[in-house]
C-alpha atoms as one frame of an Amber mdcrd trajectory, in Angstrom:
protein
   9.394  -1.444 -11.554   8.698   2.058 -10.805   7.684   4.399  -7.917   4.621
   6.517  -9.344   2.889   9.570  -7.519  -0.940   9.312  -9.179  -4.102  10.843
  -8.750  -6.121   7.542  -9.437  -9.036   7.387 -11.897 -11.625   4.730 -10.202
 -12.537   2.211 -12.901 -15.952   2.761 -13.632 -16.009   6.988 -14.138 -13.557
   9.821 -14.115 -14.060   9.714  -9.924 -10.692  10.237  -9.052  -9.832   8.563
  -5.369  -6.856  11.004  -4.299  -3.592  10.965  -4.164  -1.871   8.219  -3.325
   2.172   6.608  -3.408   2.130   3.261  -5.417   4.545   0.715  -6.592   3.960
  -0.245 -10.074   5.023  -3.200 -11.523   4.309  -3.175 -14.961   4.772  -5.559
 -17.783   3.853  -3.699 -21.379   3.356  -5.295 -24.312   3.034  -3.350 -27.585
   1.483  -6.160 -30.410   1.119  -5.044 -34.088  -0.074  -8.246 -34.652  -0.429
 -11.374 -32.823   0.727 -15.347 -34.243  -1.100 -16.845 -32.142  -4.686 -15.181
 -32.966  -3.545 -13.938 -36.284  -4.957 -10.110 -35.211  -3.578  -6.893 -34.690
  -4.306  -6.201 -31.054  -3.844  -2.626 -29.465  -1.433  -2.097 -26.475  -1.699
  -4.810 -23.570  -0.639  -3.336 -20.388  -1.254  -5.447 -16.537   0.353  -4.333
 -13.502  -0.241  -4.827  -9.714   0.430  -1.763  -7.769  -0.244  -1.710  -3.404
  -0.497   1.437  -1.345  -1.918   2.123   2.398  -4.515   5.043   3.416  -4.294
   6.968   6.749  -5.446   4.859   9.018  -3.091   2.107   7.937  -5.148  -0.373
   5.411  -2.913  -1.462   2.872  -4.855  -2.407  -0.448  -3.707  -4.260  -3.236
  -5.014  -3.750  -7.201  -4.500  -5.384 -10.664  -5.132  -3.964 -13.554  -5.378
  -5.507 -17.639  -6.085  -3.230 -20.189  -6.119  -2.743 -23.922  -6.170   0.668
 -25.703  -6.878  -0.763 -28.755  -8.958  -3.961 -27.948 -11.031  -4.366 -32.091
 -10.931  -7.720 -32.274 -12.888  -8.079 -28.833 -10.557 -10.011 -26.462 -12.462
 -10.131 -22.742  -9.642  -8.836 -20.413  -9.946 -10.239 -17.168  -7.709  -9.330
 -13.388  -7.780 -10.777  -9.899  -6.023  -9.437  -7.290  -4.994 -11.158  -3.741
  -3.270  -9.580  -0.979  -1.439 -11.985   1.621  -0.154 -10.651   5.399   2.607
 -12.537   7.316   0.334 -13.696   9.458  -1.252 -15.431   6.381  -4.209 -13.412
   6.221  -5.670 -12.960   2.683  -7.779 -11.042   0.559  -8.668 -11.605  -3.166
 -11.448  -9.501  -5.277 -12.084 -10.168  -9.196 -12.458 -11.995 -11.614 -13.791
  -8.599 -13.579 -13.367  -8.789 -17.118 -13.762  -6.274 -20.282 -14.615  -6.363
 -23.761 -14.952  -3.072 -24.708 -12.717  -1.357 -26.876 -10.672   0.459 -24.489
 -10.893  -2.708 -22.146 -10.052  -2.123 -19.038 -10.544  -4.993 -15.881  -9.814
  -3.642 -12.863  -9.391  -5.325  -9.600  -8.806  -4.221  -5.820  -9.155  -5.646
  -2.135  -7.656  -4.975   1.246  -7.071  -5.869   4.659  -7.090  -3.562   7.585
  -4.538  -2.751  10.188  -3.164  -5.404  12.387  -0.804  -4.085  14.845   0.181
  -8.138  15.341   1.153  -8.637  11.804   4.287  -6.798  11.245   6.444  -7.824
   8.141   6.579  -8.632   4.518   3.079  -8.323   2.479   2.955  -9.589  -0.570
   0.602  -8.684  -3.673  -0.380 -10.690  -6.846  -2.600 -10.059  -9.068  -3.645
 -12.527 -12.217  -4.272 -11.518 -16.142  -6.108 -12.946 -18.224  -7.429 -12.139
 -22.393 -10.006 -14.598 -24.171  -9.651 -14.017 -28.067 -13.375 -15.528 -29.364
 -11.803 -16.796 -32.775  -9.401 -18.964 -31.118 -11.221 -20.322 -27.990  -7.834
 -19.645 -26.222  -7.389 -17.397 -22.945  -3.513 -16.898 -21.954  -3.314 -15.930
 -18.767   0.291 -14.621 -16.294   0.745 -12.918 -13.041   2.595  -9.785 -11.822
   3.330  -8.945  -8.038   4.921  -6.265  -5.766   5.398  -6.246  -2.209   6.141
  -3.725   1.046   7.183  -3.955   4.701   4.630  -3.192   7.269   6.006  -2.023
  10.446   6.033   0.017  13.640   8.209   2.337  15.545   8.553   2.496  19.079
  10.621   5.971  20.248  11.510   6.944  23.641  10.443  10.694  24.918  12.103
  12.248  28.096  10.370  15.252  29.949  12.022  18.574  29.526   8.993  20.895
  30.618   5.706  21.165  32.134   3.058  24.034  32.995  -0.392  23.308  34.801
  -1.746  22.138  31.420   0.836  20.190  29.487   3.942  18.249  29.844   6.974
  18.658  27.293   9.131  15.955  25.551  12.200  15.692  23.329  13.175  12.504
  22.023  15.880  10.268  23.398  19.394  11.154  22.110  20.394   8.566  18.832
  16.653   7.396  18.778  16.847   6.539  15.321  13.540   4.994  14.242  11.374
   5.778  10.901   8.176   7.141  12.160   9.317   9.405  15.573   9.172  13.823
  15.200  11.555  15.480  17.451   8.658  16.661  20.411   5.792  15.882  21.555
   3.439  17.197  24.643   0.907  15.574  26.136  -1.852  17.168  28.563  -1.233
  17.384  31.625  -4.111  15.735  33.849  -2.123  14.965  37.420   1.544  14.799
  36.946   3.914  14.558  34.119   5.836  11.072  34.329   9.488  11.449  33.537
   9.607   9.515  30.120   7.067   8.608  27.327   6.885   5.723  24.592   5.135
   6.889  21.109   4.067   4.084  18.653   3.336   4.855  15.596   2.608   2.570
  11.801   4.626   2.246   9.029   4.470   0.848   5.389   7.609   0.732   3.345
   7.798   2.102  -0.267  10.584   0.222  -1.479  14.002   2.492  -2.096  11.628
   5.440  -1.904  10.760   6.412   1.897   8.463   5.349   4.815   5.119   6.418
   4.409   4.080   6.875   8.989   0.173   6.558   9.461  -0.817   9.303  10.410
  -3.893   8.174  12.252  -1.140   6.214  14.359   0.790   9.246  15.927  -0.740
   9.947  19.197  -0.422   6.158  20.808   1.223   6.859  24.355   2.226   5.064
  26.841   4.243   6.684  30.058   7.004   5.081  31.660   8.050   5.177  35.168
  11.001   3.074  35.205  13.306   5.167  32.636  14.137   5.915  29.193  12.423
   4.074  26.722  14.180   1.877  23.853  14.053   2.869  20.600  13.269   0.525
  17.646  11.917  -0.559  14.454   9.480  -3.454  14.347
């Protein structure tokens, strides 16, 4: 497994999609020549890789290839994406014959503030070799944690248009910057609570959505806990 930072070719042109974080789990298999068809193949690679845009979708994709493909093989990937909640998303079966086959697979699911946790992403591979009449097919997955951070603000400042925060002493959380101000439209209330989205790349660092920054809500009854959903 391996942490990748990619400008992403779409699979149909040289489009490229921006960049994006991904987790790549990638089985490669380099065949001079195969037993079981009795042909030299190229290089097989599949992997699934999962990543989240801006406003917090997290996607999932699958990808079987072959750099070499001369005898033919159709190449074939579904992808399905699973949430906690048991939500679910699956796109393919797209398959390949080309030379430089290349079946390429990808689906989503959008934000749910309600369902928090572990999501998981598998994608299936497939290769038909015409000679035999066989298809082999195997799976490769990856997951992330989808979360959300609640941090506690207390006023320091105010003028006729704004109110000034600083965040609670030892508010340790993974999405939470240091200030914040908010406009001021009758009175500034003593302490603030900030939300923001997370998604988890695994040993790496939390990636905070940043469409998720500005959610607010004031407190009258005292500092706010912080904590990690």
């Amino acid at each position: 497994m391996s942490v990748r930072y990619l400008s992403k070719a779409g699979p149909g042109g040289n489009g490229i999609n921006g960049p994006r974080v991904f987790i790549l789990l990638i089985f490669l298999i380099s065949v001079m020549s195969s037993p079981t068809f009795g042909q030299q193949m190229g290089q097989l690679t599949a992997y699934t890789d999962s990543w989240a845009d801006d406003d917090g979708t997290i996607y999932s994709s699958g990808v079987t290839a072959d750099s070499s493909n001369s005898y033919g093989h159709t190449y074939g990937t579904r992808t399905t994406l699973t949430s906690p909640a048991g939500r679910t998303s699956s796109a393919g079966f797209n398959s390949d014959n080309s030379y430089n086959a290349y079946a390429y697979a990808e689906t989503s699911l959008p934000w749910d503030w309600n369902d928090l946790g572990d999501y998981s992403e598998q994608s299936q591979h497939s290769y038909y070799c015409p000679i035999s009449g066989r298809t082999i097919s195997f799976n490769t997955s990856t997951s992330r944690k989808v979360g959300v951070s609640q941090a506690g603000y207390y006023l320091t400042s105010f003028s006729y248009y704004w109110c000034n925060y600083d965040i609670n002493p030892n508010c340790h959380v993974r999405c939470g910057p240091p200030n914040i101000s908010v406009i001021n439209y009758t009175s500034c209330p003593g302490w603030q609570a900030r939300y923001q989205g997370w998604v988890e790349v695994p040993g790496v660092y939390t990636f905070c959505i940043p469409s998720h920054g500005n959610m607010l809500v004031p407190s009258f009854n005292g500092a706010v806990e912080c904590i990690d959903y």
